[in-house]
N, C-alpha and C positions, 0 to 999 in steps of 0.2 A: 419266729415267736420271740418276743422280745417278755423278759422276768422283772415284776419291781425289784429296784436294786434293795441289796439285802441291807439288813441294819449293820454288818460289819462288814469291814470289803474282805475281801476273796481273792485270792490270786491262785490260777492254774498253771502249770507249768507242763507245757505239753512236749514232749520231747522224746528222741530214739533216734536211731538210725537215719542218714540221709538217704530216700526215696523210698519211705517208711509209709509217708503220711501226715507228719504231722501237723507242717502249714496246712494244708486241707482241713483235717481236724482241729486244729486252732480257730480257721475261720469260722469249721461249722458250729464250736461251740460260743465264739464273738457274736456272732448273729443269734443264737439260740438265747443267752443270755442277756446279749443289750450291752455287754461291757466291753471295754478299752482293748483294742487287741496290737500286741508289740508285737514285730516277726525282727527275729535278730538281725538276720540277711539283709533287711532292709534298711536299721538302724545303722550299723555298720562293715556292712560291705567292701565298703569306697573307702571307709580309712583304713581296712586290712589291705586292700589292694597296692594302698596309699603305702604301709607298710613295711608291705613284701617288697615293692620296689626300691624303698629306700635302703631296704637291707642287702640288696644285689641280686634280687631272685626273679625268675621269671613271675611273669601277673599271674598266669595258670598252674606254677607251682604251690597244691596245696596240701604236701607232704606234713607229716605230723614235725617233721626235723624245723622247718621252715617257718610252721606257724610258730614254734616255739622261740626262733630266734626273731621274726617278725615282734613276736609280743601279742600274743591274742585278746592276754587278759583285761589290759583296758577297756576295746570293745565288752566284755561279759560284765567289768564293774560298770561301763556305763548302762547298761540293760540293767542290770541288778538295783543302781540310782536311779533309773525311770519310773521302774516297778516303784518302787522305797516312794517315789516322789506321787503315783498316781495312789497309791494307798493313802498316802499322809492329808491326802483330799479327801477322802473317805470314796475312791473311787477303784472299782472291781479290776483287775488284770487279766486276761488271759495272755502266756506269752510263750512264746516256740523259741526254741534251740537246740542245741546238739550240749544238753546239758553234762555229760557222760562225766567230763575230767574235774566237772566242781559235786557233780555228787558222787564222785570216787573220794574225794579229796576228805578227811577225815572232820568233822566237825562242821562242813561248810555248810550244809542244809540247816542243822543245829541253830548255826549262827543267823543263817537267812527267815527262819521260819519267827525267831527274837524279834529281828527287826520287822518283820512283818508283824507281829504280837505287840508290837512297842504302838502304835496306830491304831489298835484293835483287831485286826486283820488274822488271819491263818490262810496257810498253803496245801495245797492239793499238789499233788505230783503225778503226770499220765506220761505212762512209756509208751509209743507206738511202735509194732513190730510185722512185720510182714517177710515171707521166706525171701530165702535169696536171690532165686530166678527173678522172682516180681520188683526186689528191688533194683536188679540189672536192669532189668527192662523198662520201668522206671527213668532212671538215668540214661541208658540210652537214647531216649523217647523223648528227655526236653533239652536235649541238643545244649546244656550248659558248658560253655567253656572252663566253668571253674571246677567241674568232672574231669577234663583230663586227665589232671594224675592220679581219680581214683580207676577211671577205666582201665589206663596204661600196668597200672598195678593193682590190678583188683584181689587178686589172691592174699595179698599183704593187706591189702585195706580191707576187704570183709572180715578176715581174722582177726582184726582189732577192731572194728566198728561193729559188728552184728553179733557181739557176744551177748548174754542175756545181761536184764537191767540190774543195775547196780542197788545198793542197798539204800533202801527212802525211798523208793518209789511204793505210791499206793495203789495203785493200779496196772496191769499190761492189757491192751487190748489189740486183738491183729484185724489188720487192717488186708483183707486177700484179696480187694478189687473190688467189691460189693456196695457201693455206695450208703444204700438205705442202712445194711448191714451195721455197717462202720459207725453212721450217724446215729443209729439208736441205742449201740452197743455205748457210745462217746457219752450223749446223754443219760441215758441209766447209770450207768457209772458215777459219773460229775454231779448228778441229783441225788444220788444215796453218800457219796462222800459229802458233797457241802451241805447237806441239809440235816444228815445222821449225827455225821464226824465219825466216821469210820477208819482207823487206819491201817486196819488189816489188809496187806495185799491181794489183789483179785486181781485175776486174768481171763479174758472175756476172748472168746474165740468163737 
């Protein structure tokens, strides 16, 4: 089902935990809406790979040490310029990542939600969540090489990745397997925040 695009564009920011959901949910809401869908993974994948080799690390080392000397952040400003750049068209975003460390980051959404306002635009923020086991299983299930070092060390990595969402999210919704579930729970959500302006946090289970 595709929506006339709105008089302001829109940018959703779908994002949680890796083997959460959220590419799925990302899709389902690009299609649902008719608009622009980024998946970061795909944006810049190959030049964190690109990256990490240059800095002397293995390609599968995707330790938080490693991204950090890699340099991740460029990849995130260049999403963050895509976004900036398909709004300034007057054109709607939906966009997936593992937003966790820029809306930790004091001001950052502040500053992103501006430049999104400066276009006419406003931002939606979707955490997706799903329990632990499921996101194990999950990850073990699409055979990704770049899971390695969360499987190898999963006890370290759940503990920092599967804490609850950070402060600016307007929505949590759990994602436990249920396809339809997930989809209507994604829509209802995304249709009372962009059409309301709601930004009161809600968590849909």
């Amino acid at each position: 089902m595709t929506r006339d695009a709105p008089a302001h564009p829109r940018v959703v920011l779908v994002t949680g935990p890796p083997g959460a959901g959220k590419t799925t949910g990302s899709r389902i809401l690009a299609r649902h809406y008719g608009w622009a869908y980024l998946d970061a993974d795909t944006m810049y994948q190959p030049m964190l790979s690109a990256l990490i080799h240059a800095a002397g690390f293995p390609a599968h080392d995707r330790s938080p040490e490693t991204l950090i000397r890699a340099g991740r952040n460029p990849g995130n400003d260049a999403l963050e310029d895509v976004i900036i750049d398909n709004v300034s068209a007057g054109v709607s975003v939906i966009a997936t990542n593992t937003f966790r460390s820029r809306l930790s980051t004091p001001g950052w959404l502040e500053s992103f939600r501006e430049r999104v306002a400066a276009h006419g635009g406003r931002v939606v923020v979707i955490w997706v969540i799903a329990a632990e086991p499921i996101i194990r299983e999950r990850i073990l299930a699409r055979q990704s090489w770049r899971d390695a070092w969360k499987l190898a060390n999963w006890d370290r990595w759940a503990k920092a990745a599967l804490r609850p969402a950070p402060p600016g999210v307007d929505a949590v919704i759990t994602n436990d397997g249920d396809l339809s579930a997930f989809e209507e729970a994604l829509i209802d959500v995304c249709d009372t925040l962009l059409e309301v302006g709601s930004r009161r946090q809600r968590t849909v289970r």
